[in-house]
C-alpha positions as CSV (number, residue, x, y, z in Angstrom):
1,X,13.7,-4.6,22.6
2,X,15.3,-5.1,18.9
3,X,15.9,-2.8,16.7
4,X,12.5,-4.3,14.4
5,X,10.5,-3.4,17.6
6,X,11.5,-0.2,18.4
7,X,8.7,2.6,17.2
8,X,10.5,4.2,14.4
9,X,10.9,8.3,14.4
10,X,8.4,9.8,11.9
11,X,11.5,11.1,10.0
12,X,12.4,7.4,9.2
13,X,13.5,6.8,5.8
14,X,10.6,5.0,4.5
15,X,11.5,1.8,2.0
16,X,9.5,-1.3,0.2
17,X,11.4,-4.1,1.1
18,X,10.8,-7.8,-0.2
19,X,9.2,-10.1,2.4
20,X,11.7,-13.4,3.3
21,X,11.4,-16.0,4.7
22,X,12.8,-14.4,7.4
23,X,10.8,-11.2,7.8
24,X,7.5,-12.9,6.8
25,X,6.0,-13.5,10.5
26,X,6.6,-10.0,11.1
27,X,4.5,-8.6,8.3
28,X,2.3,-10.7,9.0
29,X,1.9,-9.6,12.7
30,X,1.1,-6.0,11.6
31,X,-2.9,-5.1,11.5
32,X,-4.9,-2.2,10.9
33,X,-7.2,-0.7,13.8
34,X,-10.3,-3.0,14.0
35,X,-13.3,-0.5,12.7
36,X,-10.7,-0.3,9.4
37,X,-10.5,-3.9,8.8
38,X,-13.3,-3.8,6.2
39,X,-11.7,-1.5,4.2
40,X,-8.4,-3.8,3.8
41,X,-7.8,-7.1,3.6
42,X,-5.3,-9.0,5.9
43,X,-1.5,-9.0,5.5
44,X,-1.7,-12.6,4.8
45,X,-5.0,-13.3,2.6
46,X,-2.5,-10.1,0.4
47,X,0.0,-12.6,0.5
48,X,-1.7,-15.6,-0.4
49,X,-3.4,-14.1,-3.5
50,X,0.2,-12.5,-4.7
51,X,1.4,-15.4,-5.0
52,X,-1.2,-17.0,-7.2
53,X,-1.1,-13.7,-9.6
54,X,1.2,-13.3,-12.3
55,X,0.9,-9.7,-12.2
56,X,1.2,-8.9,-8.3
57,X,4.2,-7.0,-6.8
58,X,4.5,-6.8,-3.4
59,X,6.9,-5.4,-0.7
60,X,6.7,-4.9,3.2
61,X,6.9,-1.0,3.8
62,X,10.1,-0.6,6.3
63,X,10.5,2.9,8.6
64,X,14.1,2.7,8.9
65,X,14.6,-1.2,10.2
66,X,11.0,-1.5,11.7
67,X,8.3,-3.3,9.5
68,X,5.3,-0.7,9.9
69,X,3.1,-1.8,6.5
70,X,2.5,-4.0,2.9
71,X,1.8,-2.7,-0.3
72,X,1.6,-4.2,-3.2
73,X,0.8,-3.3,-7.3
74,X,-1.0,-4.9,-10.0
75,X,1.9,-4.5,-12.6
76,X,0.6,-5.3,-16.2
77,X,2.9,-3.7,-18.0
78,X,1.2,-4.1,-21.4
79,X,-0.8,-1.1,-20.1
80,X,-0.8,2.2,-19.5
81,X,-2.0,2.3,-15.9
82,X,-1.0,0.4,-12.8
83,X,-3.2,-0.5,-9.8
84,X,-2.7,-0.1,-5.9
85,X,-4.1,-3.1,-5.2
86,X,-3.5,-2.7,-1.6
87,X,-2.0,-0.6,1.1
88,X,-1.9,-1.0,4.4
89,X,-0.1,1.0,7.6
90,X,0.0,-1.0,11.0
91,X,-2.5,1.0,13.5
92,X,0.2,1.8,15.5
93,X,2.3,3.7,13.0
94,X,-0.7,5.8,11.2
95,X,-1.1,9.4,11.2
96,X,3.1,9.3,11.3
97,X,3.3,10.1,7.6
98,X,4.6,6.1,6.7
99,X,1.9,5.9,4.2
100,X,2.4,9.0,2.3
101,X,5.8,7.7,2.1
102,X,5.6,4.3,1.1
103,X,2.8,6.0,-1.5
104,X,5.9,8.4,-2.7
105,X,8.4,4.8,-3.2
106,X,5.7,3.2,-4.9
107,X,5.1,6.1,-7.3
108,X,9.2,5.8,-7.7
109,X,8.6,2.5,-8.9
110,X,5.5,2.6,-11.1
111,X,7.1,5.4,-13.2
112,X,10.2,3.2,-13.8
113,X,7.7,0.7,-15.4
114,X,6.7,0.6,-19.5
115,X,4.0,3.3,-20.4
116,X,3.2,4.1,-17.2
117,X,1.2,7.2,-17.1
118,X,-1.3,6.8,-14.2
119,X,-2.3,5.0,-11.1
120,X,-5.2,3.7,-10.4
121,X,-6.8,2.5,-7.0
122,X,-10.3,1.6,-5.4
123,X,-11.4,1.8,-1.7
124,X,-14.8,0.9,0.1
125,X,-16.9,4.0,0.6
126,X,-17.9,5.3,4.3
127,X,-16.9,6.3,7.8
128,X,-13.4,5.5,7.9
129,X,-12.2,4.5,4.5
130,X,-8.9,5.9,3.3
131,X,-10.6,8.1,0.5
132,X,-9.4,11.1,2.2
133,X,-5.8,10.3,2.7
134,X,-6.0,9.5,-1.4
135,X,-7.5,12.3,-2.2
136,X,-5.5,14.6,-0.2
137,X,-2.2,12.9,-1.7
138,X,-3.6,14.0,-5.0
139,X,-5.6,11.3,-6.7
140,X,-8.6,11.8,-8.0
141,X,-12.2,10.9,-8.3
142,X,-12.9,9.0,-11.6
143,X,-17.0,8.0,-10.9
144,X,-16.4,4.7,-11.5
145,X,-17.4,1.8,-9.4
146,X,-15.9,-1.8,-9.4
147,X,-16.8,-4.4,-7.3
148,X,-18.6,-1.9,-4.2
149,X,-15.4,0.2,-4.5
150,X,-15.0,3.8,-5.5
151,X,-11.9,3.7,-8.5
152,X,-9.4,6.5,-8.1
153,X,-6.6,7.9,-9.9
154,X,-3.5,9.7,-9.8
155,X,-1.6,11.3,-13.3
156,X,1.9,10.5,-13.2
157,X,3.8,13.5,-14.3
């Protein structure tokens, strides 16, 4: 087994990485349990549509060497909030605290950016959406809709 395949320790340092050429088939291999795949979209579909947006910033999320998710930010830095545009956690590496993680590097990052005082993100409403797991990491409810999906944010302090 290599060291990419090995199920990483929950107390893994947890960092966003750029996706190579080298490490792309491997973040694209990772995939969320099937009853969640209508609350994200696939690994790939997130990559295609980065690289047609000027404003996307994406990174595979690494637990020590393995690849165990993708996140990535729409960074307009002309305004004062960002947006998760998407985060995802393979199934087979939820519930081991990765996401909270890669949420906490992220957050790093955002508040390096110009005027950034808030993140924003948006998830489909229902039976398994990741509402919880925002709200529990501290965002909050804005009663906004867009698109079918409840908005979110968090205050960067």
């Amino acid at each position: 087994m290599s060291e990419a395949t090995k199920v990483p320790d929950r107390a893994a340092p947890v960092t966003l990485r750029e996706i190579t050429e080298e490490t792309v088939d491997e973040i694209l291999a990772l995939r969320v349990g099937q009853e969640q795949t209508k609350f994200v979209a696939s690994n790939a579909k997130s990559i295609a549509q980065a690289h047609f947006c000027k404003t996307a910033w994406f990174r595979a999320i690494y637990a020590g060497e393995s690849p165990v998710g993708f996140v990535m930010l729409d960074d307009k830095p002309d305004l004062p909030e960002y947006f998760l545009w998407r985060l995802m956690v393979d199934e087979r590496y939820q519930r081991m605290g990765f996401g909270r993680k890669a949420l906490d590097r992220l957050i790093e990052h955002v508040k390096t950016r110009p005027r950034a005082t808030e993140l924003l993100t948006s998830c489909v409403p229902g039976e398994g959406s990741p509402e919880p797991f925002y709200l529990t990491y501290g965002f909050e409810q804005t009663g906004r809709m867009e698109e079918g999906e409840k908005v979110l944010r968090l205050p960067l302090r």
